[in-house]
C-alpha positions, 0 to 999 in steps of 0.5 A, a space after each residue: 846141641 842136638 843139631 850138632 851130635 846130628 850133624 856130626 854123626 852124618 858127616 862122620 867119615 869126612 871129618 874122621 878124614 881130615 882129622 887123620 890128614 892133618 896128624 899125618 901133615 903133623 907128623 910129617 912136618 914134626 919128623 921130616 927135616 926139610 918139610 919142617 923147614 918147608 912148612 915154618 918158612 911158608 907159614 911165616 911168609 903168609 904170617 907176615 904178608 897177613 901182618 903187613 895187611 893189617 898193619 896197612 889197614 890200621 895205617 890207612 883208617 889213622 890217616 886223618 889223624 896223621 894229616 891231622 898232627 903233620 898241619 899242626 907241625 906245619 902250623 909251628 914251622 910257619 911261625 918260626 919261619 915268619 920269626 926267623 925271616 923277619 931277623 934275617 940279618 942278610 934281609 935287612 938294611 945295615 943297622 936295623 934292628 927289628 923289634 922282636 914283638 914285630 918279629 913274632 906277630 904272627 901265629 897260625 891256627 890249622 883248620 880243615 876245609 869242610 866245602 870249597 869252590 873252584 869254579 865259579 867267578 868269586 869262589 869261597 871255602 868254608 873251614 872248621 874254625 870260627 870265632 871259638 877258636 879265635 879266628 876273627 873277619 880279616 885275618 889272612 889264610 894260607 896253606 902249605 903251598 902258599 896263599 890262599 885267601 882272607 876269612 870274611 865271616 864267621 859263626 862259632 865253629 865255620 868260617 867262610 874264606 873270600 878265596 884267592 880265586 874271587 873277583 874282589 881279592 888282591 894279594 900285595 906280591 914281590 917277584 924275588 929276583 926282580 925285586 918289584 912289586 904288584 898285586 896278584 889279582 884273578 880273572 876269574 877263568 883258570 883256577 890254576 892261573 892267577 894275574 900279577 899287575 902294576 908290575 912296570 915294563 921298565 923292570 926284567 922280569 923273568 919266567 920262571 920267577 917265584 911270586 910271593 907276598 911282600 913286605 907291604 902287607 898287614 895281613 899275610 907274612 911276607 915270603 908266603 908264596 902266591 905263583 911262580 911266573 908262566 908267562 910275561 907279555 908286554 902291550 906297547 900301549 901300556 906301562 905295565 906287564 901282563 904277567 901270568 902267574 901259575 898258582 903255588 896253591 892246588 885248589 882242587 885238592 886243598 884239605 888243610 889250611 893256616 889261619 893267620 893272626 896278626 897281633 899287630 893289625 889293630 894297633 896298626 889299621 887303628 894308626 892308619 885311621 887316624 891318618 886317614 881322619 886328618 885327610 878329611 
């Protein structure tokens, strides 16, 4: 207290000043009509760019949770999307009527990528989903792009996803206009660039052209798309195209993804082994 009357009383006349500038700049801006309307339009000016700064701030800081709630919306326009495809009247042969069980097989679970690989031959991601959320070995994983890969291990909370972008993986794919069927496969070079093979050189195939997963495949709902075609060679010695694919997927920056659940699989992969016992 003493420290403050002390300091008060050495500075005396310097504060005595600025009291008398500010009630003159009072009295000023209370009796002059135009430095009044000079002083309450710049105050709001700096007023607003000041809330507008904070109100950047508070965005910025809830911008996990926004990514956050737009992968969760996402999650649901994906399922109703795979439903609505799967009873596409247009899609479908005449007089087929798809179960509406088959049609809603699929159901998404948002997880956010916590370690990813690009570089190497056979890459993997690790999510923040595990089994205590339902997610189990096998089940397909996209993003909002397209395919990404097939969960391969799993602990309560991480899973670990065989990536797109690995040695091992293929991904039953159609090219749209064209109709064919391949199989999307990575040569382990260009994360940005994956190959389509067993693609016939009987069949057009044109660039441009979007690949997306087909119809075959147990694991990812058809439609989901894996690239679009860069470039297409032919080897005379073959039967096949060499189709280049530019990926839908941007590795580099992935930051949320879509486990998929097929409710189907075990009844389905069950009957495909009985068939494969008999074979025996």
């Amino acid at each position: 207290m003493l420290q403050l009357v002390d300091f008060v009383v050495r500075n005396r006349f310097f504060l005595v000043f600025v009291l008398l500038e500010v009630l003159s700049a009072w009295l000023i801006v209370r009796n002059n009509t135009y430095w009044g309307a000079t002083y309450f339009n710049t105050s709001n000016y700096y007023v607003a760019k000041t809330l507008a700064f904070s109100n950047s701030v508070r965005d910025y800081t809830k911008l996990d949770e926004i990514n956050a709630d737009l992968a969760s919306e996402n999650a649901h326009l994906h399922a109703q999307v795979a439903r609505l495809s799967q009873t596409n009247k247009s899609q479908l042969p005449a007089g087929y009527v798809p179960d509406s069980a088959f049609a809603a097989r699929f159901t998404y679970t948002v997880a956010k990528v916590v370690d990813n690989e690009t570089n190497k031959a056979n890459n993997v991601i690790t999510i923040d989903k595990g089994t205590a959320h339902g997610i189990k070995p096998g089940m397909g994983v996209i993003s909002a792009t397209g395919v990404v890969g097939k969960v391969r291990f799993c602990s309560e909370h991480y899973s670990v996803i065989t990536s797109i972008l690995h040695s091992n993986f293929m991904v039953s794919s159609k090219l749209v206009r064209s109709k064919e069927i391949g199989y999307a496969k990575w040569d382990g070079k260009d994360p940005n660039l994956i190959d389509m093979i067993d693609v016939s050189k009987y069949t057009k195939v044109f660039k441009g052209d979007s690949a997306v997963t087909s119809d075959q495949n147990s694991v990812f709902p058809p439609n989901i798309m894996v690239g679009k075609v860069q470039s297409v060679a032919v080897n005379p010695n073959q039967t096949f195209y060499n189709i280049v694919l530019s990926l839908a997927t941007d590795f580099r920056n992935l930051s949320y993804v879509y486990v998929v659940q097929n409710h189907q699989l075990v009844e389905q992969e069950n009957l495909k082994a009985k068939t494969i016992e008999l074979k025996k």
